[in-house]
C-alpha positions in Angstrom: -129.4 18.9 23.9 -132.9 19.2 23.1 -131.7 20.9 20.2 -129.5 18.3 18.6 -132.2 15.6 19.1 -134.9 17.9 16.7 -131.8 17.9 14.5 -131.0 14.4 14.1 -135.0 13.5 14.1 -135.2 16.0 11.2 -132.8 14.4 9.1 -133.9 11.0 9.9 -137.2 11.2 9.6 -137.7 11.7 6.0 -134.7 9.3 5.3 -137.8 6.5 7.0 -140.2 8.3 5.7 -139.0 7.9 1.5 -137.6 3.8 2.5 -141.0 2.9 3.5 -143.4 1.7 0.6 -140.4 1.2 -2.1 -141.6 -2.3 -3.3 -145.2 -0.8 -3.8 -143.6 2.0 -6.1 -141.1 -0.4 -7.9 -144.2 -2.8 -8.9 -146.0 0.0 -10.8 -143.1 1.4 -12.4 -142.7 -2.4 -13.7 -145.8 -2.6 -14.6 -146.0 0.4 -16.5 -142.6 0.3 -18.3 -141.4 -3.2 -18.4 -138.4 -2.3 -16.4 -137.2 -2.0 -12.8 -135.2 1.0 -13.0 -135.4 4.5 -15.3 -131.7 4.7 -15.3 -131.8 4.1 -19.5 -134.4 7.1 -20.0 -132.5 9.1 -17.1 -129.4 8.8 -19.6 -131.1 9.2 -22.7 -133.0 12.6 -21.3 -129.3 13.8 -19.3 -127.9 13.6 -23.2 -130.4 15.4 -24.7 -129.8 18.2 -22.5 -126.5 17.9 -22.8 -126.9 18.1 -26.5 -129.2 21.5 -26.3 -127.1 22.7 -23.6 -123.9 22.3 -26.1 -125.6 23.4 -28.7 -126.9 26.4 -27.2 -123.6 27.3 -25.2 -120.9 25.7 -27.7 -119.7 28.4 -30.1 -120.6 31.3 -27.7 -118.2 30.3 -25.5 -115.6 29.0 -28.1 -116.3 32.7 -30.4 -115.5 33.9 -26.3 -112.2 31.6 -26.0 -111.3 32.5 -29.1 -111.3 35.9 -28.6 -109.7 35.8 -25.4 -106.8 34.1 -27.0 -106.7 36.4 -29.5 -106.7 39.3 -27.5 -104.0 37.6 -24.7 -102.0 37.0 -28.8 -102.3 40.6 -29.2 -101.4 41.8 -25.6 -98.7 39.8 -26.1 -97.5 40.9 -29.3 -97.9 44.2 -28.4 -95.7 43.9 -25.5 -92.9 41.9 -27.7 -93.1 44.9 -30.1 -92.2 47.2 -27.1 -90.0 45.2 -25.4 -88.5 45.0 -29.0 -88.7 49.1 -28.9 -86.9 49.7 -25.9 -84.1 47.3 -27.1 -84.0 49.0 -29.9 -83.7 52.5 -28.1 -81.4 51.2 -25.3 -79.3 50.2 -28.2 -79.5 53.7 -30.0 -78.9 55.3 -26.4 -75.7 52.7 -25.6 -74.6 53.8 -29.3 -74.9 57.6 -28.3 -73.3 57.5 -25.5 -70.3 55.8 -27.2 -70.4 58.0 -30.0 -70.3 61.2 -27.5 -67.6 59.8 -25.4 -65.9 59.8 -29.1 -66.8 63.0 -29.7 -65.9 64.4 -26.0 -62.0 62.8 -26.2 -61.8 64.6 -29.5 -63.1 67.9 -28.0 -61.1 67.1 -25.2 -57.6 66.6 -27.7 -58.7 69.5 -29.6 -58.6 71.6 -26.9 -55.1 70.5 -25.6 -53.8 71.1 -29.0 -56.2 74.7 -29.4 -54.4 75.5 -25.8 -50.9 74.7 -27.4 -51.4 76.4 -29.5 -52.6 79.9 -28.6 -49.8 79.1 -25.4 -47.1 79.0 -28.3 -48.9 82.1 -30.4 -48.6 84.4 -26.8 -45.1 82.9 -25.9 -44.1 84.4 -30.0 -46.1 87.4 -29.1 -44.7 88.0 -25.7 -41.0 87.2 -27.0 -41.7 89.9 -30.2 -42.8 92.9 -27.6 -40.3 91.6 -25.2 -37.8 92.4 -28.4 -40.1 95.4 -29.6 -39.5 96.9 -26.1 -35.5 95.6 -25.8 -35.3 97.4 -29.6 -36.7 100.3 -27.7 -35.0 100.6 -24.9 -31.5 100.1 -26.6 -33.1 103.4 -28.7 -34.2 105.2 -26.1 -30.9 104.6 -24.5 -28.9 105.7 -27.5 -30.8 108.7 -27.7 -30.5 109.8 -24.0 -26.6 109.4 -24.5 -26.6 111.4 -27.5 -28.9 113.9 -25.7 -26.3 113.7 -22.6 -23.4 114.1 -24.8 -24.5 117.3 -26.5 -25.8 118.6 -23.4 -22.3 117.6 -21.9 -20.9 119.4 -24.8 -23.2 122.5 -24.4 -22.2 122.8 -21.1 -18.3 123.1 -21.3 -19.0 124.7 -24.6 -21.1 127.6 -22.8 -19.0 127.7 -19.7 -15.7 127.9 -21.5 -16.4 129.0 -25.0 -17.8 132.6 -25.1 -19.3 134.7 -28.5 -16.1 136.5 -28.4 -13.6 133.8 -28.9 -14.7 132.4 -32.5 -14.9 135.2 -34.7 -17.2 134.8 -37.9 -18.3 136.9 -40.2 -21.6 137.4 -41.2 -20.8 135.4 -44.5 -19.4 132.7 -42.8 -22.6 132.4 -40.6 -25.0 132.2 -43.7 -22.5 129.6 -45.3 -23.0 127.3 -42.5 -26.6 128.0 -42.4 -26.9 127.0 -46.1 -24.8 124.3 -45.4 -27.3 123.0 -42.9 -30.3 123.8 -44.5 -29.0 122.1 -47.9 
């Protein structure tokens, strides 16, 4: 409590203090000037230092907004550019992957008709050594019955025939020689 009283007599006090004696101080600023206020020279000396203070201040902080906008202008430029840039290369990349979906249908198609292809190329080769060995086998067959058929004729030739029943001659033995041999 005792605190709030030395508060408010602190702030009061000097308020009484500065309203006492105002006429006395009012008369000899009239008598000195002419006038009962200094509000005119109040103004007059707030424009003058308002005039240094621009005059001073002015173009260091316009030469400082200036650049400021200049350099937000430049940021932002910069930025358009690479905004511009990554357009540009999402473009380029949306134009790639086109063109290699292109190019991986017509690998894709080539490769079907490369697969036909060498299919058809081994069915020809498979039907030739399917003939080559059919050729062969028909050979080897004809061959083995020929073999069988002289053996069969060896045979009942040997068991039946003997060196005593044709008789030749030694002349007629190296006729049929020459005959062979010729």
């Amino acid at each position: 409590m005792r605190k709030k009283i030395l508060t408010i007599t602190l702030l009061v006090l000097p308020v009484l203090l500065m309203a006492s004696g105002a006429e006395h101080e009012t008369g000899r600023y009239f008598a000195q000037t002419g006038r009962h206020t200094d509000f005119v020279p109040r103004i007059f000396n707030f424009l003058v230092f308002a005039g240094l203070i621009y005059y001073l201040v002015a173009s260091p902080i316009k030469d400082f907004f200036r650049g400021r906008k200049e350099g937000i202008a430049a940021q932002l430029n910069e930025i358009e550019s690479k905004l511009q840039e990554a357009k540009d290369l999402q473009k380029s990349a949306e134009h790639a992957v086109v063109e290699s979906e292109l190019e991986a249908k017509g690998i894709v198609d080539s490769a079907k008709k490369e697969a036909a292809l060498l299919a058809q190329r081994m069915e020809e080769s498979r039907e030739k050594d399917l003939a080559l060995l059919e050729k062969l086998h028909a050979e080897k067959m004809e061959y083995e019955e020929r073999r069988m058929v002289k053996e069969t004729i060896t045979s009942v030739l040997d068991e039946n025939i003997t060196g005593d029943d044709i008789p030749l001659s030694e002349k007629q033995v190296v006729e049929i020689i020459a005959k062979k041999v010729a």
